[in-house]
C-alpha positions in Angstrom: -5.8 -13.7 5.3 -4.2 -11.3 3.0 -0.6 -10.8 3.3 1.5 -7.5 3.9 3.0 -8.5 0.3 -0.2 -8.9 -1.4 -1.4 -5.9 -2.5 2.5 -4.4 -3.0 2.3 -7.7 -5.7 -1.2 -6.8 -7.3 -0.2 -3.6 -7.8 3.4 -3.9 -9.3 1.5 -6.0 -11.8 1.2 -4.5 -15.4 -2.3 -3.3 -15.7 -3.3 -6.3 -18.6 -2.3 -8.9 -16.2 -3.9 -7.7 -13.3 -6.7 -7.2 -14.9 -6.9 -10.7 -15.9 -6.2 -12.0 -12.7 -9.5 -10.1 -11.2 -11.3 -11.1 -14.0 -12.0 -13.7 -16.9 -14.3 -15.2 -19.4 -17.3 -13.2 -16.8 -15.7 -14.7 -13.8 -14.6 -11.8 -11.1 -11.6 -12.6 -8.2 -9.9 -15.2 -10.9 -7.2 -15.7 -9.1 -8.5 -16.4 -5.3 -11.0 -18.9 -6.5 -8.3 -20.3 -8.9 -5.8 -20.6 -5.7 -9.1 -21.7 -3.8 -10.1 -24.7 -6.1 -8.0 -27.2 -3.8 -9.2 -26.1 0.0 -12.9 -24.9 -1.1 -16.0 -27.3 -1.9 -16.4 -27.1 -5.7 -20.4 -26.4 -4.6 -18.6 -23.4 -2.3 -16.9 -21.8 -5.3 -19.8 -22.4 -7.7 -22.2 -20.2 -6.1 -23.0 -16.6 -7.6 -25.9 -15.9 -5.0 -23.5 -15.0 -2.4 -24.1 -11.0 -1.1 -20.9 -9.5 1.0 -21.6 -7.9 4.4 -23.0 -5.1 5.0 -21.4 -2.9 7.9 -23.4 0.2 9.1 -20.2 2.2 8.1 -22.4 5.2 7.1 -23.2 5.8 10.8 -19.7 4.8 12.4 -17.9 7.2 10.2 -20.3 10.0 10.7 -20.3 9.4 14.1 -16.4 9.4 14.6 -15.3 12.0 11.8 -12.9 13.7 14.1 -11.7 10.2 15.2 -9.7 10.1 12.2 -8.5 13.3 11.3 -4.7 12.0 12.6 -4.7 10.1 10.2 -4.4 12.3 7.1 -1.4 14.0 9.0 0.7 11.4 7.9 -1.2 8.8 5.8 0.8 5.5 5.1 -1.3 4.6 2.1 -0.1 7.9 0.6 3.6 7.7 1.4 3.5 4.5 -0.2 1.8 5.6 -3.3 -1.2 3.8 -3.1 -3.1 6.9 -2.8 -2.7 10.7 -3.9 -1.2 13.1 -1.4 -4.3 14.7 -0.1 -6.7 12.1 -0.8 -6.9 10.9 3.3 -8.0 14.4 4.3 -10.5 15.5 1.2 -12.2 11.9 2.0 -12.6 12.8 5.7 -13.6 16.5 4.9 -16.5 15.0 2.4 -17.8 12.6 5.0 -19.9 15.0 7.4 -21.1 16.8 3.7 -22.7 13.6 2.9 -20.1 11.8 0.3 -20.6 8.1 -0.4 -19.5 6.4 2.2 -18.0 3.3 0.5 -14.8 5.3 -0.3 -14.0 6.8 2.6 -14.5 2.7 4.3 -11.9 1.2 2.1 -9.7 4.2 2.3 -9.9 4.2 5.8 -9.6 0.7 6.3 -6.8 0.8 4.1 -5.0 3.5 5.5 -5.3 1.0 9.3 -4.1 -1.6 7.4 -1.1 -0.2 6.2 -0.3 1.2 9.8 -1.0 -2.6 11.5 1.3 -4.1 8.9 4.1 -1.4 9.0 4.4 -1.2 12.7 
C-alpha cells in the first residue's frame, strides 16, 4: 500500500511539517486517516481500541541472525541515507546479545523494502 515515493516524500519534508502530518490536536497518522476519511467507515476511523499485530519477530530474528548478515555488506537503506553507515551491521551484531528486537524488525524490514522497490 505504500509507495516507493512515499517515504523519499515524508522524509524530504521539513521536520515542522512532518511532524504535523503524523500528528495533531492528540490525533497520531493525521494524514492517512485524513486521506482515508473518503474510502473508510467514519465508525472505522473513530476507533482508538485498535492494537497492531504482533509478529513473533523476537524468535525469527534470533533464529536466522546469520540469515542476514549480507545484508549489511551493502545496505540500501544506508546508501540512501535513511540510515547511518554501520547501523545494518551493529543492529544484527546486538540481536543474538539480546537487544530489543523492535529495531532491528523495522530496520530489517526496511532495509527488504528498499531492495524489493529498487530492483
Amino acid at each position: 500500500m505504500v509507495s516507493a515515493d512515499g517515504p523519499r516524500r515524508a522524509a524530504a519534508c521539513p521536520r515542522g511539517r512532518a511532524n504535523r502530518l503524523k500528528l495533531a490536536g492528540g490525533r497520531r497518522k493525521v494524514a492517512l486517516f485524513d486521506a482515508m476519511k473518503d474510502i473508510v467507515a467514519p465508525a472505522v476511523l473513530a476507533r482508538r481500541d485498535k492494537l497492531g499485530f504482533v509478529p513473533p519477530q523476537e524468535r525469527w530474528l534470533r533464529g536466522a541472525v546469520d540469515e542476514w548478515r549480507h545484508l549489511a555488506s551493502a545496505s540500501r537503506a544506508e546508501e540512501a541515507g535513511f540510515l547511518r553507515r554501520g547501523t545494518v551491521a551493529r543492529t544484527l551484531e546486538g540481536i543474538p546479545a539480546g537487544a530489543v528486537i523492535g529495531a532491528p524488525w523495522r530496520i530489517l524490514n526496511l532495509e527488504l523494502w528498499l531492495r524489493q522497490i529498487g530492483d
